[in-house]
C-alpha positions in Angstrom: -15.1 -11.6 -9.6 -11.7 -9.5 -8.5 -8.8 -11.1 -10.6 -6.6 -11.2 -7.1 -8.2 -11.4 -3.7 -6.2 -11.4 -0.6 -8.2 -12.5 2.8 -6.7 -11.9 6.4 -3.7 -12.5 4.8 -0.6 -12.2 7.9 3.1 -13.3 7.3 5.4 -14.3 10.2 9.4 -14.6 10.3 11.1 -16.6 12.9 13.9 -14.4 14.2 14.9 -16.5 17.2 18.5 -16.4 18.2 20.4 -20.1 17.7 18.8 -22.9 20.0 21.6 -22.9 22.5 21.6 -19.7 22.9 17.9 -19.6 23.5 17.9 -22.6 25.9 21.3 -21.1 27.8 19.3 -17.9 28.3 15.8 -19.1 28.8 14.7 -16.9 25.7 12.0 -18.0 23.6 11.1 -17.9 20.1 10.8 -15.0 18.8 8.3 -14.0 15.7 8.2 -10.7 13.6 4.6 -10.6 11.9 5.6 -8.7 8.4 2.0 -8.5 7.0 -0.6 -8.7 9.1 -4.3 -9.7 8.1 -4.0 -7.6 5.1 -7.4 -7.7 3.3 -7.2 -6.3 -0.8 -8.9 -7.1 -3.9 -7.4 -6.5 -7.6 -9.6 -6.0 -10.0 -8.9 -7.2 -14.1 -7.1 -4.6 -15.9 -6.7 -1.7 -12.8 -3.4 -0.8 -11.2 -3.5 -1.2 -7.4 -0.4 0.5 -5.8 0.9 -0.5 -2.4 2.9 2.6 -0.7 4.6 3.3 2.6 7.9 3.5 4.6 10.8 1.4 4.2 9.8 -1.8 6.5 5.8 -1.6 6.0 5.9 -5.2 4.6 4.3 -4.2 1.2 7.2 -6.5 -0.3 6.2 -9.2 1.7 2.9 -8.6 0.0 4.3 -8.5 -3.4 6.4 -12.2 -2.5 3.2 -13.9 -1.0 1.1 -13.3 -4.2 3.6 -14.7 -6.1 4.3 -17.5 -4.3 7.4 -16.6 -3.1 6.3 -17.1 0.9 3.7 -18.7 2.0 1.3 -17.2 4.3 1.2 -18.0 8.0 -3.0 -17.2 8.1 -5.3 -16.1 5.7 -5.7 -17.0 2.1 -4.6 -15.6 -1.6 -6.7 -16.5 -4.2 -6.0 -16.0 -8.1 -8.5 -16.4 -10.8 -6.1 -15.7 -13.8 -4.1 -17.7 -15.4 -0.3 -16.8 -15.1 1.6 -14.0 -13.2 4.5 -12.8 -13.2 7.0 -10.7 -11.4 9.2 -7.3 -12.2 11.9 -7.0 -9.5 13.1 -4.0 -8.3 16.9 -4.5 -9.0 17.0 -5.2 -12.9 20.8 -6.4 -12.9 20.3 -8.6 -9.8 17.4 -10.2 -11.4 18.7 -11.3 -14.5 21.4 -14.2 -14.8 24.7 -12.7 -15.6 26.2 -15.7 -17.3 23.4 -16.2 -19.8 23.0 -13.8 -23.2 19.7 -12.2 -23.3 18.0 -14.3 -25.7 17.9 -16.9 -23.5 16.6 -15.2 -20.2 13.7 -13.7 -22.1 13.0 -17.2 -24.0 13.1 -19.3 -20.7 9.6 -18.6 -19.7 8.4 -19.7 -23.6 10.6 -23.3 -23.6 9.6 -24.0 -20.2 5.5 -22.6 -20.1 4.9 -23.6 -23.9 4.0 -19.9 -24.6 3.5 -18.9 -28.4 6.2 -16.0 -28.3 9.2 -14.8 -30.0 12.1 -13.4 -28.2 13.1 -11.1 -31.0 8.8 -9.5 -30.6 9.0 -8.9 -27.4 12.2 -7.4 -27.4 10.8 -5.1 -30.1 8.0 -4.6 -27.3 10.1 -3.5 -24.9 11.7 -1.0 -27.0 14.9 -2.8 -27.7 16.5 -4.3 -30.9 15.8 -8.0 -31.9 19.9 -8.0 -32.2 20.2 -7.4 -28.2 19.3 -10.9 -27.3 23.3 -12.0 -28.7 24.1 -9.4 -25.9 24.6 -10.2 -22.2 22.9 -8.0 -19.0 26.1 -5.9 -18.7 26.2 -4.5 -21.3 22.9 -2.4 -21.7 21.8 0.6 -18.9 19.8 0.3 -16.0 16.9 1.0 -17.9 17.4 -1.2 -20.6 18.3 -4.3 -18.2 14.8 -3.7 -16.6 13.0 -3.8 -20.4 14.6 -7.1 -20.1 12.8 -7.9 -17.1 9.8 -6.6 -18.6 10.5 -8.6 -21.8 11.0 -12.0 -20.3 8.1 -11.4 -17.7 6.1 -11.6 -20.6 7.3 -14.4 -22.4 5.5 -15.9 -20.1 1.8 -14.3 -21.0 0.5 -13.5 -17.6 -2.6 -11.7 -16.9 -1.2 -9.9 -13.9 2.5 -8.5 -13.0 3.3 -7.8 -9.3 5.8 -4.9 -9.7 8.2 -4.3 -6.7 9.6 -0.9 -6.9 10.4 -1.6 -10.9 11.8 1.9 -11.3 13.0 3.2 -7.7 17.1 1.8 -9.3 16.8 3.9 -12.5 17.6 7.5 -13.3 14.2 9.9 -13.2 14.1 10.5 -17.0 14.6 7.0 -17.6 11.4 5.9 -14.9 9.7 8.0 -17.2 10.3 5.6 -20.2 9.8 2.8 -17.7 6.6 3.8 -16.7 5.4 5.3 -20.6 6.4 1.5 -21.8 4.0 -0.4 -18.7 1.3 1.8 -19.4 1.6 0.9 -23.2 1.7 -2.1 -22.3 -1.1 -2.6 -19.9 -3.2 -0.8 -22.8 -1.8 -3.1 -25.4 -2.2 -6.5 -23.5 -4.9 -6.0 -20.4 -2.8 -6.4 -18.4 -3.3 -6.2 -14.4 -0.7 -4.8 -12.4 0.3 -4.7 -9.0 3.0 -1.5 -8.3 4.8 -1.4 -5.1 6.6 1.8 -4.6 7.5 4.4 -1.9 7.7 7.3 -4.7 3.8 9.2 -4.0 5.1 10.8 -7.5 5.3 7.6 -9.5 1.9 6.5 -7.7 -0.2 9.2 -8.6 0.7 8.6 -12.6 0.4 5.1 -12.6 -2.5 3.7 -10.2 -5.9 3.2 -10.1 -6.3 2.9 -6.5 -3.9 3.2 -3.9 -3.3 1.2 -0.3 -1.1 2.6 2.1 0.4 0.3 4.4 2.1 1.3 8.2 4.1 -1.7 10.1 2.4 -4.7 8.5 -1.3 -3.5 7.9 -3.3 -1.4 5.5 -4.3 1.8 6.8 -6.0 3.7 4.2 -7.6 2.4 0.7 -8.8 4.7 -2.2 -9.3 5.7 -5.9 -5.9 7.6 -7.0 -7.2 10.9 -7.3 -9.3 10.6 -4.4 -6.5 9.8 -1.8 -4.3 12.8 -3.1 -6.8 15.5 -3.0 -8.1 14.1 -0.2 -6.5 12.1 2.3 -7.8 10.6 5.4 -5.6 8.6 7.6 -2.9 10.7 9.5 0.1 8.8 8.3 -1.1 9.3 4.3 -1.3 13.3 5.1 2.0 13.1 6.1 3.6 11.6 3.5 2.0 13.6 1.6 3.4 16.7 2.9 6.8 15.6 2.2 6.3 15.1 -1.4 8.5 18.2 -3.0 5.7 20.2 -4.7 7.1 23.7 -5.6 3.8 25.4 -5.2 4.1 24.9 -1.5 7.2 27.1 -1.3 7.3 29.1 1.4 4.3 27.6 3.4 4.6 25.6 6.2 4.8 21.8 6.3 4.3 19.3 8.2 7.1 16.8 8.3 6.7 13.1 8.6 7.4 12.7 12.3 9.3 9.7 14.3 10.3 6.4 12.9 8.5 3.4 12.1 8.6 1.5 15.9 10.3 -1.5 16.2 8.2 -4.6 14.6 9.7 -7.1 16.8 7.8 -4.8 20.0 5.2 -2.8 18.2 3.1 -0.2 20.2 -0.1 -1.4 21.6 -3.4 -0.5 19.8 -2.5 1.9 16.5 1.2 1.1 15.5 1.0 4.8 14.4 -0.1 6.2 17.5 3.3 7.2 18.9 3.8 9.6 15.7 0.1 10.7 15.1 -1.2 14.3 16.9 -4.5 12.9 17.0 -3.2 10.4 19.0 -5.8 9.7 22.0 -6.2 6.4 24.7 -8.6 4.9 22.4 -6.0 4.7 20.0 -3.4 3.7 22.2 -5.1 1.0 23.7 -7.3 -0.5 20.5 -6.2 -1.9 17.6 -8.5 0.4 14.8 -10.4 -2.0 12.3 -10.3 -1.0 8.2 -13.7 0.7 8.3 -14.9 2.7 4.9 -11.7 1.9 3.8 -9.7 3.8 6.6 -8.2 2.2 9.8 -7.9 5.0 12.3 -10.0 6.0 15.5 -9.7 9.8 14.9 -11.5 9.3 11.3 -14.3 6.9 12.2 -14.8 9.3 15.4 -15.3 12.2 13.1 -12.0 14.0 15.0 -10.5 15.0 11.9 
């Protein structure tokens, strides 16, 4: 049994305008559907990562795992015991009034865990010492080994991490990321890594989702999707990854912008950017079939 399943799982915001604006204008409400009937499953001990655009709703994901929102349809079910989550800004995260020692030991007074503050700060790479110290006063990657720290004061089985390096400095990610794998070794733990960085994905994850305007368009094993992407949309963020043995050689850049979710195109939200683009696929929403929703795949086009 997956450790995280996710079923039809859709999200809606109401982004009406004020009541009397809507009644002097005879407007109506007006919903924007952030996720919508994502499907996953999250197996114990793998690393799923969620990539796309800016605005693909794969933090609305992370938020209705956790709790955060609830969803509008569909269902999240958890088998585990605890989880926890890694934010993406570590200074925003962490209260700036209160010395470290006491952010990381919240989770233990207030779950009943069997921790020590000054162990997991050792953990985490930093001194027992710190936790005297308050949030402004260590780096950006230090502050976010205090996220990771108190997140797991609080001995979960899975950690839904959204964008936990995308603030920090590239050689410091690399720490980040050195320290959750050790620590996913160390603990089994089960992680959940939301990121727009195809660089940081293809170290960290198991499998990889990519999501376009609310939905999951492609699903697959790590090394799989980079060597061989399906789905139109993954190609092309692929190509715009820098890779220096592609100098000289053309590429094909990601073309258009993401379309407007409050009036998304009809059938494939990506069929006003896609050359593969036909009326099938500008008519008819395509299904998640073999673990790829698009028209031109399951048609054997490309």
């Amino acid at each position: 049994m997956p450790l995280l399943r996710l079923e039809s799982v859709s999200r809606d915001f109401d982004v009406s305008r004020p009541w009397l604006n809507r009644v002097l204008e005879r407007e109506p409400r007006r919903y924007l559907r952030a996720v919508d009937r994502v499907s996953l499953e999250v197996e114990r001990g793998e690393t799923l990562a969620l990539v796309g655009e800016s605005g693909c709703g794969k933090s609305t994901v992370a938020r209705l795992i956790v709790g955060l929102y609830a969803p509008t349809e569909g269902r999240v079910q958890f088998s585990g015991r605890r989880m926890q989550m890694i934010f993406q800004d570590p200074y925003a995260s962490l209260n700036p009034r209160w010395r470290v020692r006491d952010i990381v030991g919240e989770p233990i007074k207030v779950l009943g865990t069997s921790q020590k503050v000054e162990d997991l700060l050792l953990q985490v790479g930093l001194a027992p010492e710190d936790g005297d110290k308050y949030p402004h006063e260590f780096s950006g990657g230090q502050r976010q080994r205090i996220s990771i720290a108190r997140a797991l004061a609080g001995e979960p089985d899975f950690l839904v991490c959204d964008e936990p390096t995308s603030a920090l400095d590239v050689s410091v990610q690399a720490q980040i990321l050195n320290l959750m794998s050790d620590l996913q070794s160390r603990f089994g733990l089960t992680y959940l890594f939301i990121s727009h960085n195809l660089a940081v994905v293809s170290q960290v994850a198991d499998r990889v989702g990519v999501m376009y305007l609310g939905r999951v368009v492609e699903l697959a094993r790590s090394g799989e999707l980079f060597a061989r992407p399906r789905h139109p949309y993954t190609r092309m963020l692929l190509d715009a990854v820098p890779d220096l043995s592609m100098a000289g050689k053309a590429r094909t850049p990601v073309a258009g912008e993401v379309p407007n979710p409050l009036a998304p195109p009809p059938g494939c939200a990506f069929n006003p950017r896609c050359p593969y683009a036909n009326d099938r696929c500008r008519t008819e929403v395509p299904q998640l079939l073999d673990n790829v929703a698009c028209h031109a795949v399951q048609e054997g086009r490309i």
